[in-house]
Structures are given as structure tokens and as C-alpha cells.
C-alpha positions as semicolon CSV with decimal commas, in nm:
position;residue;x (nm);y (nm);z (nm)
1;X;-2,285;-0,163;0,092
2;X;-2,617;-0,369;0,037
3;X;-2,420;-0,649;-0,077
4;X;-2,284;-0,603;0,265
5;X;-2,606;-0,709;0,419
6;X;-2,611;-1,056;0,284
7;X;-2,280;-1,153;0,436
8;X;-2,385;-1,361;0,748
9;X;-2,306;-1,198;1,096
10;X;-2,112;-1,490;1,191
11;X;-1,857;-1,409;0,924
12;X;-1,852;-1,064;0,993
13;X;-1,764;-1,078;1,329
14;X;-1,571;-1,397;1,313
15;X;-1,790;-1,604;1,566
16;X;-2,119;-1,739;1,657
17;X;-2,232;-1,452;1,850
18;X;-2,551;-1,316;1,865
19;X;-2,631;-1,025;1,647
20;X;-2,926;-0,793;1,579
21;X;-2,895;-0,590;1,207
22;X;-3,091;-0,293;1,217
23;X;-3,114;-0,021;0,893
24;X;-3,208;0,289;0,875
25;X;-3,308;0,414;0,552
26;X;-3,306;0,804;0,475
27;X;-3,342;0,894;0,839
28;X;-3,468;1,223;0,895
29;X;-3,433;1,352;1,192
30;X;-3,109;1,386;1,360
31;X;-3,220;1,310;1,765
32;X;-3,388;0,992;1,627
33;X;-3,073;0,905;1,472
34;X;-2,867;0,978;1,731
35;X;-3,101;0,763;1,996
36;X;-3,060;0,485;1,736
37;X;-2,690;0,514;1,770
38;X;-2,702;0,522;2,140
39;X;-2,874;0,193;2,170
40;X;-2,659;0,062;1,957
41;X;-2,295;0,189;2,126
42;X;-2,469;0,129;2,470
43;X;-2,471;-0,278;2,365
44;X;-2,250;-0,523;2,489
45;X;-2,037;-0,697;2,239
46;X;-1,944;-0,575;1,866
47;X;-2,072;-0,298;1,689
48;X;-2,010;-0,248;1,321
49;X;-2,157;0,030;1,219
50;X;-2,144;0,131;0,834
51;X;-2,254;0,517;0,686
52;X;-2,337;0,540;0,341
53;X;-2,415;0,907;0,216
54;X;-2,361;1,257;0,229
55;X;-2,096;1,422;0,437
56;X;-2,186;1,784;0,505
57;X;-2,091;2,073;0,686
58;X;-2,235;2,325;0,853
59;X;-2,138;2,715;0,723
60;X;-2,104;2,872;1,049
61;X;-1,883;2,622;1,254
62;X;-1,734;2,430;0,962
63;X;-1,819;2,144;1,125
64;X;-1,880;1,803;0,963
65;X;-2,184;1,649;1,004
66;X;-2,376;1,316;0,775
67;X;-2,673;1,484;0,587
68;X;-2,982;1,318;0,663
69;X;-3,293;1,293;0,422
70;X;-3,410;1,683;0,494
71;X;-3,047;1,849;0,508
72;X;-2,975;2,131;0,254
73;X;-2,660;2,376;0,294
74;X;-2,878;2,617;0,460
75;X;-3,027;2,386;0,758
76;X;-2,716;2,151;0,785
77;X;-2,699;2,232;1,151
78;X;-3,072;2,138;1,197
79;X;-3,113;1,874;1,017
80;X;-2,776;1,651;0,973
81;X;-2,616;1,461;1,222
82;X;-2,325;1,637;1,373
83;X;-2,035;1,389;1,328
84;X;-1,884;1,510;1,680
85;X;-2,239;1,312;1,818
86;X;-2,127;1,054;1,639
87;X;-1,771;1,009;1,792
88;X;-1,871;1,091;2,119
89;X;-2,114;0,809;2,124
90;X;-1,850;0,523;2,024
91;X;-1,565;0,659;2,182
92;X;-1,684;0,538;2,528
93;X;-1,688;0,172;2,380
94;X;-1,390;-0,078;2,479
95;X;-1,114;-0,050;2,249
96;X;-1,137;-0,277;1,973
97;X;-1,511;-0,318;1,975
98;X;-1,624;-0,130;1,681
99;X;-1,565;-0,043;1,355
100;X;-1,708;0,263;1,156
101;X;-1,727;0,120;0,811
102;X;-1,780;0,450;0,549
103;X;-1,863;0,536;0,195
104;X;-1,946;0,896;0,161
105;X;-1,950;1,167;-0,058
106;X;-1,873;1,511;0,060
107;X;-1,985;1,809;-0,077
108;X;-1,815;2,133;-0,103
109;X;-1,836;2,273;0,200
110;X;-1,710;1,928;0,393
111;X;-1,473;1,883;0,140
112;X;-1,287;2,253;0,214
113;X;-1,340;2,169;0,575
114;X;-1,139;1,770;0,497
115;X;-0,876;1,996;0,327
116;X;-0,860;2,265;0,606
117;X;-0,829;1,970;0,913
118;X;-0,714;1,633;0,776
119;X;-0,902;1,343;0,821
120;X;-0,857;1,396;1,213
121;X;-1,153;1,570;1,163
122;X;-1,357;1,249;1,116
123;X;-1,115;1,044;1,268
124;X;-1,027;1,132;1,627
125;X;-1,091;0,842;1,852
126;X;-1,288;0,616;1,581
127;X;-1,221;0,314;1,420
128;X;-1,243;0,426;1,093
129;X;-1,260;0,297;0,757
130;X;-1,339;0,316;0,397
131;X;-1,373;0,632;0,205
132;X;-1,465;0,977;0,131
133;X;-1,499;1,145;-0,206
134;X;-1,480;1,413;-0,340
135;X;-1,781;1,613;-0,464
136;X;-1,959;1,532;-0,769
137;X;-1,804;1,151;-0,771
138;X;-2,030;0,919;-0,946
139;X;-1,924;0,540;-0,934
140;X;-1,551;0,510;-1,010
141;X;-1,535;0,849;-1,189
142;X;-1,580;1,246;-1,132
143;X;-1,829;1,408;-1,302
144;X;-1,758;1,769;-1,472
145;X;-1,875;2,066;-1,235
């Protein structure tokens, strides 16, 4: 995905239009996040929006959620981001508007949950694409457990 960021935003979204680029690196806390991600569905135009990084879920509610930099299985539901907050915010954009570019890794517990649900877990009402793998992935392989 960083090589992502040197592709100019008027090939990206196939125009001249104005764009702002903002990163956020290892966010920690999950309202800041989500404020972030309000600003950016409440803008007019195109939104591409691209996740790189853990996906988590939470032990009581088997929920998924992106872990954040201060998320552990035992404070997922403190400290990630639920992904329901996520697809709330971006469903209320016009169809065909955004795209949710992903490359994450899930860890166990997300992983049962992908099993357990489908990707209509993550999926419901989102643009979606790219990937999830499976825990312990490194690069192109699988590492032993």
C-alpha cells in the first residue's frame, strides 16, 4: 500500500479533481479514528479509503473490529475500531462514491468469526476490496503456528 501513495490522485480517481490525502499512522484511539473517518465520509466527492492491518474481534460479541496501535485480545472492544462504525459511516455516501481498499490480516478470533458469517460480515453495504488473510500470513506465505 505505500507504493499506493505515489500514484497521483488524478489517476486514481480518473479526473482532475481536487483531492486532500490524509494518513494515519498507528492510530490509537478508536473515537479519534472514527472522527477522522467522519470528516472524511461527510466530504463531497470521492472517497477511497484503504486499511492496512489487523482485523480483530472482540470475545464477547464476536464482532469484527481493525486493531489499532493499543488493541490486545483482552481490550479489543476498547481499543479497536468496531468495523460496524466503520460501515455505518460510508454507507450514507451516494452509491458509487467510495471504495474501501483492504489488506489485512486477521487473527484467530476474526478469523473463526470470517468462517462463522462469510464475508457479509465485513461486507454489508461497502464497497469492498482486496484481501484478508489468514493468521500468521507473512508476505506470500503462512508461517508454521
Amino acid at each position: 500500500m505505500a507504493l499506493l501513495a505515489t500514484v497521483p490522485s488524478s489517476t486514481l480517481l480518473a479526473g482532475d479533481l481536487p483531492a486532500d490525502t490524509v494518513q494515519l499512522a498507528d492510530p490509537a484511539e478508536p473515537q479519534a479514528l472514527l472522527a477522522h473517518l467522519r470528516t472524511a465520509a461527510a466530504a463531497t466527492g470521492p472517497l477511497l479509503l484503504a486499511l492496512v492491518g489487523v482485523l480483530t474481534a472482540d470475545r464477547r460479541r464476536r464482532q469484527p473490529h481493525l486493531a489499532l496501535a493499543r488493541t490486545r485480545p483482552d481490550n479489543t472492544r476498547y481499543t479497536a475500531l468496531p468495523w460496524t462504525w466503520l460501515a455505518a459511516e460510508l454507507r450514507e455516501r451516494p452509491a458509487g462514491s467510495t471504495t474501501v481498499l483492504v489488506d489485512l490480516v486477521a487473527d484467530k478470533d476474526a478469523w473463526s468469526v470470517l468462517a462463522e458469517t462469510g464475508s457479509e460480515s465485513l461486507t454489508a453495504g461497502l464497497p469492498l476490496w482486496g484481501q484478508v488473510s489468514p493468521p500468521h500470513t507473512v508476505g506470500d506465505t503462512v508461517a508454521a503456528p
